[in-house]
N, C-alpha and C positions, 0 to 999 in steps of 0.2 A: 914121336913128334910132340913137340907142347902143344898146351892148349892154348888158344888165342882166345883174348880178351880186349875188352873197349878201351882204350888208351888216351885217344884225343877226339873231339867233338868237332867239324868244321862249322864255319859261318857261310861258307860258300865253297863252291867247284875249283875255285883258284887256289883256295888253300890246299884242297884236297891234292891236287894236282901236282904242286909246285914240293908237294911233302912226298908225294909217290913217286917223281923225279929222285928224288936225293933219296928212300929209302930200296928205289931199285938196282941206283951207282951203288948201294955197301953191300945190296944182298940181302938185306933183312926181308923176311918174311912179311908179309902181311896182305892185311883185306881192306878196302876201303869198299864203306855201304851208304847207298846213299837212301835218304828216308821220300823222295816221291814217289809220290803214287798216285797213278795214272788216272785211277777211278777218282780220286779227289782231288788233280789237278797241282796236287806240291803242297796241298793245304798244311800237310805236319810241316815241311820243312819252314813256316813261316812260325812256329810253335815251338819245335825241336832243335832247329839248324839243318843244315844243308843234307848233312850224311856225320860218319863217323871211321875211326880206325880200330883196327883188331889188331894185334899182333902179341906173340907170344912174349907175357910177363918179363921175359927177363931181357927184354929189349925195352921196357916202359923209360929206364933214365935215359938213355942214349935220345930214345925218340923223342920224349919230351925235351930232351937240351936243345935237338935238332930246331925244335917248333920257336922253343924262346928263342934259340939267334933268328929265326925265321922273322919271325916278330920284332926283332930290334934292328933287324936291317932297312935303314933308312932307302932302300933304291925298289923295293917294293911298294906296291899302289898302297894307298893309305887305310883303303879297307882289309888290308891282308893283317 
């Protein structure tokens, strides 16, 4: 099994969401983490961002090409 690594940063849960949709359709592997924390309320995620992806190196081009049409697709809310 590869090892999984940080690949893309969300800004929020919709990103995270809408990316884990389309990376469960191909199969690809992966973790999405998100940085709240209870005892402080979410305070990193106003710091850090939302959460983040894992997934094994040799899926990083595919997922990042995933995220830029993600991001140039005009029918997504504008914070996406």
């Amino acid at each position: 099994m590869s090892e999984f690594v940080k690949i893309i940063i969300f800004e929020n849960e919709v990103e995270a969401r809408h990316l884990e949709a389309i990376l469960k359709e191909r199969n690809i592997s992966h973790i999405i983490k998100s940085y709240h924390d209870f005892a402080l309320n979410g305070l990193y995620q106003f710091q850090k961002g939302w959460g983040h992806l894992e997934a094994p190196e040799e899926y990083r081009d595919e997922i990042e090409e995933i995220c830029d049409d993600l991001m140039s697709d005009s029918s997504l809310p504008e914070e996406f």
